[in-house]
N, C-alpha and C positions, 0 to 999 in steps of 0.2 A: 618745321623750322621756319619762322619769322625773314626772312631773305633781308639784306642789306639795301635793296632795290627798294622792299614795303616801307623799309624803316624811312628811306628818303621822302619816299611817297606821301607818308602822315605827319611829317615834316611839314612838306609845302602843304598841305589839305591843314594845317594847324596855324590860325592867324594871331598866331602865340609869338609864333618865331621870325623870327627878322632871317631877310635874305642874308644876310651875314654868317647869323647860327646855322644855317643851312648847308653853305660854303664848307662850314669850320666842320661841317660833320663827314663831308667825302672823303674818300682815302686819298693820299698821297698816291703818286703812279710813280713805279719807274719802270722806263723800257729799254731792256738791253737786246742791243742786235749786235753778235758778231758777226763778220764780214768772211765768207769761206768754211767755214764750218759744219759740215754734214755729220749724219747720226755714227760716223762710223770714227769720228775724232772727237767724243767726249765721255765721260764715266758719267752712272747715272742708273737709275734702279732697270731703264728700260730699253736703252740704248746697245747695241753691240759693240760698239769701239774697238773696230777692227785694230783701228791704228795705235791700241793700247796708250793714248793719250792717258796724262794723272790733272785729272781737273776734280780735286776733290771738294772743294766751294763747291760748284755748280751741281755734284753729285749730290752733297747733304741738303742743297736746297733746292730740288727739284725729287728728294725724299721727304720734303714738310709740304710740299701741294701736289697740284693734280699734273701729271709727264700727258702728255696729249701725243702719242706714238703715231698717229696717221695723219700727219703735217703736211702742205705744200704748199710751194713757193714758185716762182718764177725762175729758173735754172741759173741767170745772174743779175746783178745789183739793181741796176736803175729802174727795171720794172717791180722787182719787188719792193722796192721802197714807194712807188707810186701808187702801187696796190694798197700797201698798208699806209700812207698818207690820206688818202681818198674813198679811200672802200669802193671803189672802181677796177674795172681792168685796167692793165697800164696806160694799152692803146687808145683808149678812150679820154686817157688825159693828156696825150701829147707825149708821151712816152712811151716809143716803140723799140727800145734798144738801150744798150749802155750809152748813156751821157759822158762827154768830155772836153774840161776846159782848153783842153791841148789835142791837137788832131796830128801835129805832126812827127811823132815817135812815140817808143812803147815807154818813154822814161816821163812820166805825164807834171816833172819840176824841171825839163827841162826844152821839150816838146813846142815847137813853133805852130801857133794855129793856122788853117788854111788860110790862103789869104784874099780878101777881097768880097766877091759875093759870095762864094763857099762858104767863108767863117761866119759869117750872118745868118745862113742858112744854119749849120750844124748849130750853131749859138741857140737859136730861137727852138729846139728839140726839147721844150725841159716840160716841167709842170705850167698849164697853165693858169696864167693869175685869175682866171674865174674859177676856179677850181675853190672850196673849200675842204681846208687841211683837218684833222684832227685837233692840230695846235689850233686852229681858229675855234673848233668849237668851245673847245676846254676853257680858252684863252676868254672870251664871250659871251660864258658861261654867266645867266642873268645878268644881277647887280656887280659881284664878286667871282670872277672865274678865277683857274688856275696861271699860277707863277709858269711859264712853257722854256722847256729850255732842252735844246738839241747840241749834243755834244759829236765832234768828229766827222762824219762822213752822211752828208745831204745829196748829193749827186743828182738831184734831180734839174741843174739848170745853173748858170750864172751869167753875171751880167756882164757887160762888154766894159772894158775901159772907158770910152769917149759915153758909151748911152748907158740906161738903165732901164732895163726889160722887166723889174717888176719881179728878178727868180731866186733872190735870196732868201732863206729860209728866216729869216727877219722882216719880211716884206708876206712872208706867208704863213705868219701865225705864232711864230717864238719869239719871245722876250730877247732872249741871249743866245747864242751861238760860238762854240768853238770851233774855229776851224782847222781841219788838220792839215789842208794844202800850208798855213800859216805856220807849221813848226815839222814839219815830218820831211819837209824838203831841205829844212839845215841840218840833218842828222847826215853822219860820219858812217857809214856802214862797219867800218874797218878799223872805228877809233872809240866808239862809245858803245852804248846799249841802248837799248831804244828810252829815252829817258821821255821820248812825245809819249807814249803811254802815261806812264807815272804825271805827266805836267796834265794829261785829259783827264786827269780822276781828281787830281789836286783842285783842279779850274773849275771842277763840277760840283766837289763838295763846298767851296768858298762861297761859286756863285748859289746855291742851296739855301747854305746857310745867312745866306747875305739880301734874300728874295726880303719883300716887301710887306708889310705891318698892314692889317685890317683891324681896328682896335687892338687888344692885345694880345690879339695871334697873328703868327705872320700867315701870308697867303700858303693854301693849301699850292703843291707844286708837283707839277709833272715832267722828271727827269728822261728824256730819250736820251738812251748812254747808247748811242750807233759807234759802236768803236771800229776801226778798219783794219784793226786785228783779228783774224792773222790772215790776213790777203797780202799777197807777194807784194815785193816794191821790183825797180829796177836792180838788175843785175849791180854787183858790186864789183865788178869788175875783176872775180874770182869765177863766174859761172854760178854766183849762189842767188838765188830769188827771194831767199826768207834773210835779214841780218839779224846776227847774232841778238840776243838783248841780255840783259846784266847778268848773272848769275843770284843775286838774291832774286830775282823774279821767279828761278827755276829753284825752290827749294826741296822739292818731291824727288823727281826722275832724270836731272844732272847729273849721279853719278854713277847710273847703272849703265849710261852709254858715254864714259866716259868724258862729260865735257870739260875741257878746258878750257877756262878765260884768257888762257897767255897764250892760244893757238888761235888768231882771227879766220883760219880759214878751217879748223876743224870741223869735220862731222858734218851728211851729205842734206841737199834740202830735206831731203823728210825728216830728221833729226834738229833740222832750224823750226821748220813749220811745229814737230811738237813743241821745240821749246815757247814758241811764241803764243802756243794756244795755253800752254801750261801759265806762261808769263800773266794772257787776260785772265787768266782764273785767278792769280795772285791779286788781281789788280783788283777786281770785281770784289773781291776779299775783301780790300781794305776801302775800296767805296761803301760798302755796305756797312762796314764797321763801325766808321764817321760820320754816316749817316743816322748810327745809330738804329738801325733797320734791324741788325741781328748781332748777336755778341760770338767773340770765338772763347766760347765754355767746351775744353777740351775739344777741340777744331770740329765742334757741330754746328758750330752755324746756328742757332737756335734763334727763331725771331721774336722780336721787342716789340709787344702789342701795341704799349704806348706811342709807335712811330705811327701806328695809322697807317701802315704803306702797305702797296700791291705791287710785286714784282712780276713783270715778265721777261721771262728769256726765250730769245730765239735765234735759229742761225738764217742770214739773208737768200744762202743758195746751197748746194751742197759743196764740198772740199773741192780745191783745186786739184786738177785731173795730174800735175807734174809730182802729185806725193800722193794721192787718194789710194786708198783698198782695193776702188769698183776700175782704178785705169783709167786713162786719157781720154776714151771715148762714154765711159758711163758716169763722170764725174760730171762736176761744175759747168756749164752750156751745152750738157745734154737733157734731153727731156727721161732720161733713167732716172731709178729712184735714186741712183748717187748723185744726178743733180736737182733734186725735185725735195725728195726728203729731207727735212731736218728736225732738230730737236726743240722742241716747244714743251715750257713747264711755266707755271703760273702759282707762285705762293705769296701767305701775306697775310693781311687783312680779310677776315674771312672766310678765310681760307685752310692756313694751318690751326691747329688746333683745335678743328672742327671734324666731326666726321668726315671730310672730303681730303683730311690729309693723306698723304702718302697714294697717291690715288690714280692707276692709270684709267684714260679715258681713250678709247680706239675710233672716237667722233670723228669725224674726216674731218681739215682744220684746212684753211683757204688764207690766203694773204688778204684776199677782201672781206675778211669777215672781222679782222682789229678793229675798225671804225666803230662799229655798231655794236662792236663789245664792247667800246671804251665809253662810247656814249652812254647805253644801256650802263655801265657803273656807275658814273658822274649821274645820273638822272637828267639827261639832255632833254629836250621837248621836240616833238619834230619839227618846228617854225626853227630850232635851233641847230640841229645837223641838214636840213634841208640845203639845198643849192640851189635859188631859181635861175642860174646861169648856164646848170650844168645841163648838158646836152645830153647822157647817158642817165640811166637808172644805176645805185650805187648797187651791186652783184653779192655781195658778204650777208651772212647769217650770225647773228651776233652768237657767240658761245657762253652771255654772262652766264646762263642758269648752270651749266656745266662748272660753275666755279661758288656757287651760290649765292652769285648778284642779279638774280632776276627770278622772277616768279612766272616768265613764260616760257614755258622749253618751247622748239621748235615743232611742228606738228609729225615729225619721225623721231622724235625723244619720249 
């Protein structure tokens, strides 16, 4: 089989083609990271889903590519997203713990920061600006790189009111940015639905569709859908940690435990937590749809070759320990498999409709190993993922060949 990797490769060895046509021939990327979500809260050819979660999207489409079952991650947020920004350990990039713009309570919309030299210090904990991102390569990518755009939950760092430190994820490599601190803190627990979901898939497919013209295609683009669904918010002042969200969101497994919409305090967190995992699955549904990435032809999900896209999904840690299967102490900030393991699937371009469909792969899979896979897809150069700043070696093994974008497996493949 000819690999996607070859095909880039006699691309550029061809002085036929313009860096443009080059550009124009890479896949589109998107990358979804839910926020709390371990192997035992989602349906899927390969998963156990203790918690009998219905996430039927993520199931049909993680049945058209390769489930990667022996995944891990960093047990909570901030380092695993620094891992997969950097292809570094976290520590190594100034990230040795969960980040936060608010130190002073667990309600982080409403939370006083430390004050004085404390806040400066915890302030300064984020990604640092020598670091190169993923978004930088893509984004830098020769003549023509990719459209970058990071939707919801960045957590690796922000900047101070009076100064500017350089940690916005704007400043390190994305085009566009949604932020959720910007609409998830005027929601109503007790009055609405989560409607900040629905407004981050609506902001994603606009700004998509709205990315920028290289002759007469627009730039190829790469969507991080980092949603921070379904990670707890603050109490709502019923003792609930998950709030409600709409009920069309929940169109599956609403009424087998009976939900009611005219009861605001119905039905205990782990009953909010499914709904909300079920809600991202809806939601991811209709991103994808708009996207034009995959049609729902009797609810299969089937994907649209003509999109050129590569889908990844994964979950950032495992499930929160206050509803999880494994318990309080083997979930989410333990190093157990209930906080370590999660679900990784990768379809698309490539991918499905090839022999490598429907395909479990038992590869041990690293949060530092994204970088060098995404590169290796894009046909990076090494002067172009390089970092002559960076003080660390990047630690990740790229997984393209396991997906059929590269023609060098690793030397135990």
């Amino acid at each position: 089989m000819r690999t996607h990797a070859t095909m880039l490769a006699l691309l550029a060895l061809n002085c036929s083609f313009t860096v443009s046509a080059l550009a124009q021939n890479r896949p589109n990327l998107i990358f979804i990271l839910t926020d709390d979500q371990g192997i035992e809260s989602i349906e899927g050819p390969y998963w156990p889903n203790d918690m009998e979660c219905e996430t039927p999207t993520l199931r049909e489409l993680a049945r058209q590519g390769v489930s990667f079952t022996n995944c891990r991650v960093n047990p909570n947020c901030s380092p695993t997203r620094a891992a997969l920004m950097t292809g570094r350990n976290a520590c190594d990039t100034g990230v040795n713990g969960v980040l936060g713009r608010f130190t002073g309570g667990e309600n982080p919309c409403t939370g006083d920061p430390l004050e004085g030299d404390g806040a400066r210090v915890t302030n300064r904990l984020g990604l640092q600006t020598h670091e190169k991102t993923i978004a930088e390569v893509l984004r830098y990518l020769e003549e023509d790189g990719y459209y970058t755009i990071l939707v919801d939950k960045w957590h690796l760092g922000y900047n101070e009111d009076d100064e500017d430190l350089g940690l916005l994820p704007t400043q390190q490599g994305f085009h566009a940015f949604f932020d959720w601190m910007a609409t998830i803190c005027d929601d109503e627990p007790l009055q609405i639905g989560d409607e900040h979901m629905v407004d981050a898939y609506q902001w994603a497919v606009n700004t998509v569709n709205n990315r920028p013209w290289i002759g007469e295609e627009q730039m190829p683009y790469a969507l991080f859908f980092h949603t921070i669904t379904p990670h707890r918010r603050h109490d709502d002042g019923g003792g609930y940690l998950w709030w409600r969200v709409d009920q069309t969101l929940c169109p599956v497994s609403h009424g087998w435990w009976g939900y009611d919409p005219g009861d605001p305090n119905g039905g205990g967190n782990r009953k909010r937590f499914i709904q909300n995992v079920e809600a991202i699955d809806t939601v991811i549904s209709d991103l994808l749809i708009n996207l034009a990435v995959v049609e729902d032809v009797e609810n299969e999900w089937p994907y649209i070759p003509d999109s050129r896209t590569i889908v990844f999904f994964l979950g950032d840690n495992g499930t929160d320990g206050k509803v999880s299967s494994h318990g309080p102490t083997h979930a989410k900030n333990s190093t157990f498999e209930g906080g370590i393991r999660v679900p990784l699937f990768v379809m698309g371009e490539g991918i499905t409709d090839t022999e490598l469909e429907s395909t479990e792969n038992t590869r041990l899979i690293n949060h530092v190993d994204f970088f060098d896979t995404i590169a290796d897809i894009v046909g990076a150069s090494p002067s172009e993922r390089d970092n002559e700043y960076g003080r660390f070696p990047r630690r990740g093994a790229s997984f393209a060949y396991n997906i059929g974008w590269s023609d060098r497996p690793r030397a135990d493949q």
